[in-house]
C-alpha positions as CSV (number, residue, x, y, z in Angstrom):
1,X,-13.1,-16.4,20.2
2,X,-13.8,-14.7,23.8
3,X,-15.1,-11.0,24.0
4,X,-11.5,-9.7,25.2
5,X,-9.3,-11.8,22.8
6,X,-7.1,-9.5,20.4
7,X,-8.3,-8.7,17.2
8,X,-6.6,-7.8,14.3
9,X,-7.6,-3.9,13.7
10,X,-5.1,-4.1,10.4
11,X,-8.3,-6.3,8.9
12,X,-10.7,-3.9,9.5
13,X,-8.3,-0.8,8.4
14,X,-8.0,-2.9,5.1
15,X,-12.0,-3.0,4.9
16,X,-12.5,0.3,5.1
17,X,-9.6,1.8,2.7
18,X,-11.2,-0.8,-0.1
19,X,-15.2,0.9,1.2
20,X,-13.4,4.3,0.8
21,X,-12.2,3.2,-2.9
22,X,-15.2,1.6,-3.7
23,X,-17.4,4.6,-3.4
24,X,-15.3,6.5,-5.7
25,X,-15.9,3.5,-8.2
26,X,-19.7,2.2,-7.2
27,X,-20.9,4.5,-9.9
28,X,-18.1,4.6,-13.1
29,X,-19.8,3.7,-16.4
30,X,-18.2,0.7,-18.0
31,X,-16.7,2.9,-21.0
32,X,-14.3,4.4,-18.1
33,X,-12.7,2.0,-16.8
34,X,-9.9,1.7,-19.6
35,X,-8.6,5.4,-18.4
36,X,-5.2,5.6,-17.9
37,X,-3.9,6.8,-14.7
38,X,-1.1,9.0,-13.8
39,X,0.7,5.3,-12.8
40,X,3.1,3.8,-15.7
41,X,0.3,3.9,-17.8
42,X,-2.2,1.5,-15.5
43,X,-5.7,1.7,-16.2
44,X,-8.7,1.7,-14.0
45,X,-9.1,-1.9,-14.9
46,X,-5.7,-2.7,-14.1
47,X,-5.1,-1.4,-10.8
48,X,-8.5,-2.9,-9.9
49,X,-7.3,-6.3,-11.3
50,X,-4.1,-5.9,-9.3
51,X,-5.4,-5.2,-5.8
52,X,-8.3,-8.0,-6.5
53,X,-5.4,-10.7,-7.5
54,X,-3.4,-10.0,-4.2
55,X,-6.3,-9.8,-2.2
56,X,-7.1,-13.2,-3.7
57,X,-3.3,-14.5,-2.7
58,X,-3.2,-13.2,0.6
59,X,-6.5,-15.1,1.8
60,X,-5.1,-17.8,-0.7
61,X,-2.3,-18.1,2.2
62,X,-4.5,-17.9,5.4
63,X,-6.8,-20.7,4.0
64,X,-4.8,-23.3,2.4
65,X,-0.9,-23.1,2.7
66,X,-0.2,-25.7,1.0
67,X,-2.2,-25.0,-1.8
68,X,-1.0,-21.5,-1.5
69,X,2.7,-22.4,-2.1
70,X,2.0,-24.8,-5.0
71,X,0.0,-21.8,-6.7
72,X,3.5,-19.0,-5.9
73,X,5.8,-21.6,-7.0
74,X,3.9,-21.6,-10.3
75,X,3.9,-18.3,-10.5
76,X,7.7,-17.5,-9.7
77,X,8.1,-19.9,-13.1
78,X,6.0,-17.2,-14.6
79,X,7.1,-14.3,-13.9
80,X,10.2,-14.2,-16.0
81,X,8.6,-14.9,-19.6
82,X,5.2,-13.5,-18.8
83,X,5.7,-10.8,-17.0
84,X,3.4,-9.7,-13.8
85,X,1.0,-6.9,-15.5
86,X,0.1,-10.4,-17.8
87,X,0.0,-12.8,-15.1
88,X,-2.7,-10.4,-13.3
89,X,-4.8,-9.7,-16.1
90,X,-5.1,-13.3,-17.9
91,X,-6.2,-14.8,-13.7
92,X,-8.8,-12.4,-13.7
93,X,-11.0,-12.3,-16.4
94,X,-13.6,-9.7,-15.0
95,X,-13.5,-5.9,-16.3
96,X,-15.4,-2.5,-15.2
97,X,-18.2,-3.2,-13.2
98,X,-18.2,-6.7,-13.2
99,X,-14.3,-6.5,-11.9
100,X,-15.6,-3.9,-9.1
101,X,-18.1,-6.4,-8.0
102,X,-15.8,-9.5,-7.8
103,X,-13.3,-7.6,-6.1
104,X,-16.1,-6.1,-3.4
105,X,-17.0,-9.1,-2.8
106,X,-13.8,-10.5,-1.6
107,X,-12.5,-7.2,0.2
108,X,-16.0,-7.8,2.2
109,X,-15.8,-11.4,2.5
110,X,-12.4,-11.4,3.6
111,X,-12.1,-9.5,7.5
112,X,-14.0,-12.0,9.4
113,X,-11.4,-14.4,8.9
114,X,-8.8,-12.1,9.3
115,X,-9.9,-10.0,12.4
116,X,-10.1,-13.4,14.4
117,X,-6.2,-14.1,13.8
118,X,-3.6,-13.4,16.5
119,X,-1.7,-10.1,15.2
120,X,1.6,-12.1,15.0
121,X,0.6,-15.1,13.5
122,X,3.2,-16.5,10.7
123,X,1.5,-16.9,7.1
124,X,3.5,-17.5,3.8
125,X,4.0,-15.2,1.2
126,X,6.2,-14.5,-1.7
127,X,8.6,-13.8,-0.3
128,X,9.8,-14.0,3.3
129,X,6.7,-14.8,5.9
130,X,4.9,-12.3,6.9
131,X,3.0,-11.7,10.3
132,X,-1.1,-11.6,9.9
133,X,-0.3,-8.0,11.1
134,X,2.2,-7.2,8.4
135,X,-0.1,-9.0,5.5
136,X,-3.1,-6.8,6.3
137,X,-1.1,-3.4,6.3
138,X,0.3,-4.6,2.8
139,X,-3.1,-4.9,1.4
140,X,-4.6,-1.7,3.2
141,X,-1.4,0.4,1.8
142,X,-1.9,-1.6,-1.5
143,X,-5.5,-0.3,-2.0
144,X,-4.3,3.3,-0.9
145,X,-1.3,3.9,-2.4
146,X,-3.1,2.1,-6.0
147,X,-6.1,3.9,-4.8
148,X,-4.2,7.1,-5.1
149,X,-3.8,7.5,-8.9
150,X,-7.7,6.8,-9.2
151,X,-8.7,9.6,-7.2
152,X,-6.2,11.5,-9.5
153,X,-7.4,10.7,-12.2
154,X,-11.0,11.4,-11.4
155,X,-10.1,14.8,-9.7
156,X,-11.2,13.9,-6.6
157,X,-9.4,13.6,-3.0
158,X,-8.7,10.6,-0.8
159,X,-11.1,10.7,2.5
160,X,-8.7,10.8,5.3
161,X,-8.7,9.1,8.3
162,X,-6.2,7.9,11.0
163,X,-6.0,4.2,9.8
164,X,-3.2,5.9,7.8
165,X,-1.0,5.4,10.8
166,X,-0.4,1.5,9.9
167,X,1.0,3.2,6.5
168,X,3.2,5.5,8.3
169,X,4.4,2.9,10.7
170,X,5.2,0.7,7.5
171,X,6.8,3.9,6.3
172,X,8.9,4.2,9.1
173,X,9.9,0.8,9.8
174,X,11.2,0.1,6.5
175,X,13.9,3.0,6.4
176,X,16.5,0.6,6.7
177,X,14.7,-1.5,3.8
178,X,14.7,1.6,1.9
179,X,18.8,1.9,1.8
180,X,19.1,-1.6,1.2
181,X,17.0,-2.2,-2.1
182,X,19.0,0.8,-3.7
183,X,22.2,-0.6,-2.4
184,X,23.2,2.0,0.1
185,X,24.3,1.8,3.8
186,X,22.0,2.1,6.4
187,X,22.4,5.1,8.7
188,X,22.6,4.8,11.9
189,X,20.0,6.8,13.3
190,X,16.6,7.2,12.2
191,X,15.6,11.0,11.7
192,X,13.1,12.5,13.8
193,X,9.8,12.0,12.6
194,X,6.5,14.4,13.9
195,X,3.4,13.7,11.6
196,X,0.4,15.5,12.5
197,X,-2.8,13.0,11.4
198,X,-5.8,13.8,10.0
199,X,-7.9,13.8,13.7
200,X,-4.7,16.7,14.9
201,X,-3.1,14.3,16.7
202,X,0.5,14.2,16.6
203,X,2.8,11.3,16.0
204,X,6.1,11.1,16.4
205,X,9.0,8.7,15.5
206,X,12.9,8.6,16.2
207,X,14.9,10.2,18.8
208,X,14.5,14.3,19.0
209,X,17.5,16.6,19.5
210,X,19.2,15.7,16.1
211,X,20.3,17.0,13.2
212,X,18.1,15.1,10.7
213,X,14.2,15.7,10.9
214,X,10.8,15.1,9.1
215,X,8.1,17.2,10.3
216,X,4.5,18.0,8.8
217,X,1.2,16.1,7.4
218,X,0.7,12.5,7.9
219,X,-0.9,11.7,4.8
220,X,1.9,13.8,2.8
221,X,4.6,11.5,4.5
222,X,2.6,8.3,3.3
223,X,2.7,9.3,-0.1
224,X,6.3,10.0,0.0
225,X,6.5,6.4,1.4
226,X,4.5,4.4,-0.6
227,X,5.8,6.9,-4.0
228,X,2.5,8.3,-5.0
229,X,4.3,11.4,-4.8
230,X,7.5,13.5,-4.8
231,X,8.7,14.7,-1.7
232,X,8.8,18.4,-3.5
233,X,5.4,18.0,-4.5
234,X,4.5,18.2,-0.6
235,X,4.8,20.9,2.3
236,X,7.0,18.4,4.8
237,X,10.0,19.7,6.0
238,X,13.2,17.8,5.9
239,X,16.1,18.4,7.6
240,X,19.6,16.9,7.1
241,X,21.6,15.1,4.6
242,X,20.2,11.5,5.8
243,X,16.1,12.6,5.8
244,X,17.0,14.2,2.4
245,X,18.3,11.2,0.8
246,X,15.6,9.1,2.6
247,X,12.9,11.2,1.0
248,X,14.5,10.7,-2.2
249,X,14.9,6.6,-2.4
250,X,11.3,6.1,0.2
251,X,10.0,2.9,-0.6
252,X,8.1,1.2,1.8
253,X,6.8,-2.0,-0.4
254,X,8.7,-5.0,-1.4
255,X,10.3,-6.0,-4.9
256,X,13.2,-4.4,-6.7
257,X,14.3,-0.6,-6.4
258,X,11.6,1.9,-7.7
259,X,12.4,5.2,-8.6
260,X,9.7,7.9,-6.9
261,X,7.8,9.6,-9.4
262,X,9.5,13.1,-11.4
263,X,8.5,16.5,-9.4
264,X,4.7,17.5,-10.7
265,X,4.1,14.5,-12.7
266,X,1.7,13.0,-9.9
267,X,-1.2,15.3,-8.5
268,X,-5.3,15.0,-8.3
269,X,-6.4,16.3,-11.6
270,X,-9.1,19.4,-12.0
């Protein structure tokens, strides 16, 4: 790979969300792990177990496709009786610290690989293909939206940092997704978006001059997104009856229709 060949930046934003998690983590006595999180009941363990087993799909898919779609077309069989939450936590046998250290490992192992690939390069998933772009930004907003309801749960705050712009962009892109999974039409127009990031700098999505508008922090506008919180729990301001009802049904990962979480039921704990 030549000194001015593209490199995927996604792989190295996914590094360092998983670093930022891990330091929250590095030091949790075994007999806390079980906690349960603000997060239909997950524990530490769980979420942990969840971003580790995805992790271990999505390299799964750059190394060996074919082995890759034998192992999904297993696990679509699966799914139905066994459910997903069973699924992840039968594969991966680690817990507590020995589950941090497996899933360290990979997160670490993983971006060389990655950060070599051409951005648009087609991998398999499971569901539609995904771009090598697109499949890093799903692990990065994976480990900080999961992320999320550890920090609450310890009473502690997220470090922030601009990588959070390949959240947003997944945020903003999926608007239309957003309609479609709750089986509404799309609107036309997207509302205007300005998002002031963590370094000041402002960034802004959509046309200006309109009725419909999002304006305010960054981060608060991921959370909306990725449902780690409710939009009233934030200080955005939204204007018009389409950014209203947008903010309401945000969803900006695949799967069936989620409902966001209830008004105060999601916050960093004391």
């Amino acid at each position: 790979m030549s000194t001015d060949a593209i490199t995927l930046q996604q792989a190295t934003d996914f590094h360092d969300e998983s670093e930022a998690l891990a330091k929250l983590l590095e030091a949790l006595p075994a007999g806390q792990w079980d906690q349960t999180t603000q997060f239909k009941g997950w524990t530490i363990n769980d979420v942990i177990t969840h971003l580790h087993f995805w992790n271990k799909a999505a390299d799964l898919s750059l190394r060996s496709p074919k082995e890759f779609r034998a192992y999904v077309t297993s696990l679509m069989r699966e799914i139905p009786t066994r459910g997903m939450r069973a699924i992840e936590n039968d594969e991966i046998a680690e817990r507590g610290p020995d589950l941090f250290h497996a899933w360290q490992v990979l997160y670490r192992d993983m971006p060389p690989r990655w950060q070599a690939l051409d951005p648009k390069a087609r991998l398999q998933w499971a569901g539609p293909e995904m771009s090598a772009r697109s499949m890093m930004t799903a692990r990065q907003m994976e480990t900080w939206a999961h992320g999320q309801e550890i920090f609450d749960l310890l009473g502690a705050q997220q470090p922030q940092s601009d990588r959070i712009r390949n959240i947003v962009v997944l945020g903003v892109n999926t608007f239309g997704w957003s309609h479609k999974v709750h089986g509404q039409n799309v609107p036309d127009q997207l509302p205007a978006i300005s998002l002031t990031a963590p370094s000041g700098a402002i960034w802004q999505f959509g046309d200006d001059g309109q009725d419909n508008a999002i304006t305010g922090d960054a981060i608060e506008f991921a959370q909306v997104v990725t449902q780690t919180r409710n939009i009233a729990d934030t200080s955005l301001t939204v204007t018009g009856e389409i950014a209203s009802g947008w903010m309401q049904i945000a969803q900006c990962f695949a799967g069936p229709p989620e409902t966001p979480p209830a008004k105060g039921t999601r916050f960093t704990a004391p």
